[in-house]
N, C-alpha and C positions, 0 to 999 in steps of 0.2 A: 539657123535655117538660111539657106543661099535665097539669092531672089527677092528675097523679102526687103521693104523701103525703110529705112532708120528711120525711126522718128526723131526730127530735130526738134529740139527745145527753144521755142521763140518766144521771149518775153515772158510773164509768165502764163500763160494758156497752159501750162500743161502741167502747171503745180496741184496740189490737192485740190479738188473741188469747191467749190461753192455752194454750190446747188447740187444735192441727191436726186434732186425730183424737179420736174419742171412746175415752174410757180403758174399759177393762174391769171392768162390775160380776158380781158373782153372788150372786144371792139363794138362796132354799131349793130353788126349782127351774128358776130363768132365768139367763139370763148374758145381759145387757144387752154387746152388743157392736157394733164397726165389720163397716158393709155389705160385702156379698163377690161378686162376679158368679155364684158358684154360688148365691144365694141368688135371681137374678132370675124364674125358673119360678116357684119360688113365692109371691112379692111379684105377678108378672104376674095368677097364677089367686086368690090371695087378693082383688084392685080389678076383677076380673071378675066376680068374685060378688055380686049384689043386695043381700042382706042384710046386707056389709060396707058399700055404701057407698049405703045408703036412707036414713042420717042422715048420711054424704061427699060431698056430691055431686049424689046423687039417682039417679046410674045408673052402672051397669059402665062400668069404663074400659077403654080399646083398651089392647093390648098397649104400643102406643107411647108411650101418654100414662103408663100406668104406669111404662113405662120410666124416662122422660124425671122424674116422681117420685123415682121410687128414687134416681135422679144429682142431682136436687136437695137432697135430703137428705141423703147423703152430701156437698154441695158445703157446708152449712151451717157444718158445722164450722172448716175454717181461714180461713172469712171473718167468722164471728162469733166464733168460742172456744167454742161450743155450739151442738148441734144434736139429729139424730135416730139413735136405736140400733136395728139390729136389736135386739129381743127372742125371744132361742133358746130353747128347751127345754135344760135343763142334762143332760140325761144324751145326749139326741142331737146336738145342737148346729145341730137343723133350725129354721129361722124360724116362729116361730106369729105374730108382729104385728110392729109398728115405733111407735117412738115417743119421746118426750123434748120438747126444747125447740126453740123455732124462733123465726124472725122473715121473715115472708111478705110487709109491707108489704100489706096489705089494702084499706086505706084505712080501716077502722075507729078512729076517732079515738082511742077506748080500749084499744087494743091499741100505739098509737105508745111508742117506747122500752122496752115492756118486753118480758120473753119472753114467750113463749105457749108453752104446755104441749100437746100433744097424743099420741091412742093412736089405735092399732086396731089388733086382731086378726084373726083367722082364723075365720070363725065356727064352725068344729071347736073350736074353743079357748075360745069364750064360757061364763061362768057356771063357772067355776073358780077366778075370783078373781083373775088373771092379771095383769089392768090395774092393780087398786089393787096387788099386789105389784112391778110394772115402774115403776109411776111413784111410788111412793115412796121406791124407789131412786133413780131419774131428781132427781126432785125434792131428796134428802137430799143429791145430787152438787151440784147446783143454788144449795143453801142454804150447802155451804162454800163454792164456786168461785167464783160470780158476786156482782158490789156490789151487782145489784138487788134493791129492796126488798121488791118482791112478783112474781109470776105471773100472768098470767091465760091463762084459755082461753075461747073459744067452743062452745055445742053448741047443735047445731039443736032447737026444741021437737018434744015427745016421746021424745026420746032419753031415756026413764027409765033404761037401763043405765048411761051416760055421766053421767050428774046423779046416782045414786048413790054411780059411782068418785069423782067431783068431790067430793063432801059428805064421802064417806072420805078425802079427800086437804086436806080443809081449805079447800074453794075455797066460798065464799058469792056467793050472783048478785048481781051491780052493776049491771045494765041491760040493754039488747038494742038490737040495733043493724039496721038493714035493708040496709048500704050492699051489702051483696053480693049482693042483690036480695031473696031472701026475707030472714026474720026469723029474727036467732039469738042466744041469749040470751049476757052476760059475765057470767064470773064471776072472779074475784080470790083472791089466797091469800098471805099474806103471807110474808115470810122465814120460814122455820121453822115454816109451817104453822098 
């Protein structure tokens, strides 16, 4: 297939699995867990919502396309050894966002062979602190499990929320990239933060 970005083999991130399934975390009030099909309602109405994904995207996703999300992220896992968790509420054990680690093939030159980190929530759940609590878990999983040396994540400019969690979580901007049409900036975070 022309166009499409090789995947390079860095260290061993990219050998057989580890993990089929994402293991089970709990923080002080998430539980970092595998996706569930009673969780898909509200994964569908959460990428429906503007204000989730005005820095995803750009607009509300269809049911379908949501869907077809949720199963990809759930697929991450037994074919990388990592991937994306629901992030629950620990005393209800309802979805507020989804998030962890991924490898999407972007084309993004700077994102080849390593993971990429990614969040979002629920905007009912914004500004509680949520994200930097779910991916510091994510990330501490991250840092014993996987041989890679660092992380990086993408966020589109203006996402002041998103470049806060990032700045909490240890990530510093390396660059910015256009290749996905608009412009979105890298940022890097080394093993252990």
């Amino acid at each position: 297939m022309t166009g499409a970005p090789a995947l390079r083999h860095v260290g061993s991130m990219f050998t057989a699995p580890k993990f089929t399934a994402p293991p089970t975390i709990e923080t002080d009030r998430l539980r970092l867990r595998p996706a569930r099909f009673a969780d898909k309602d509200v994964h569908i109405a959460m990428w429906a919502d503007a204000r989730v994904t005005r820095f995803i995207g750009g607009e509300p996703r269809t049911p379908d396309v949501s869907w077809g999300k949720f199963l990809s992220s759930a697929g991450l896992w037994p074919v990388m050894g990592f991937g994306y968790w629901v992030f629950a509420d620990r005393a209800s054990d309802a979805l507020v966002g989804m998030g962890g680690l991924s490898y999407f093939c972007r084309g993004i030159p700077e994102l080849e062979g390593v993971p990429e980190a990614g969040w979002a929530f629920d905007a009912d759940h914004w500004g509680a602190g949520y994200a930097t609590e779910a991916m510091t878990a994510a990330l501490g999983w991250a840092d014993e499990n996987l041989d890679a040396t660092e992380v990086r994540c993408i966020i589109d400019p203006g996402n002041g929320a998103s470049e806060r969690v990032a700045a909490k979580l240890g990530f510093q901007r390396i660059g910015e990239s256009d290749a996905l049409g608009d412009v979105v900036a890298i940022y890097a975070r080394p093993r252990g933060g």
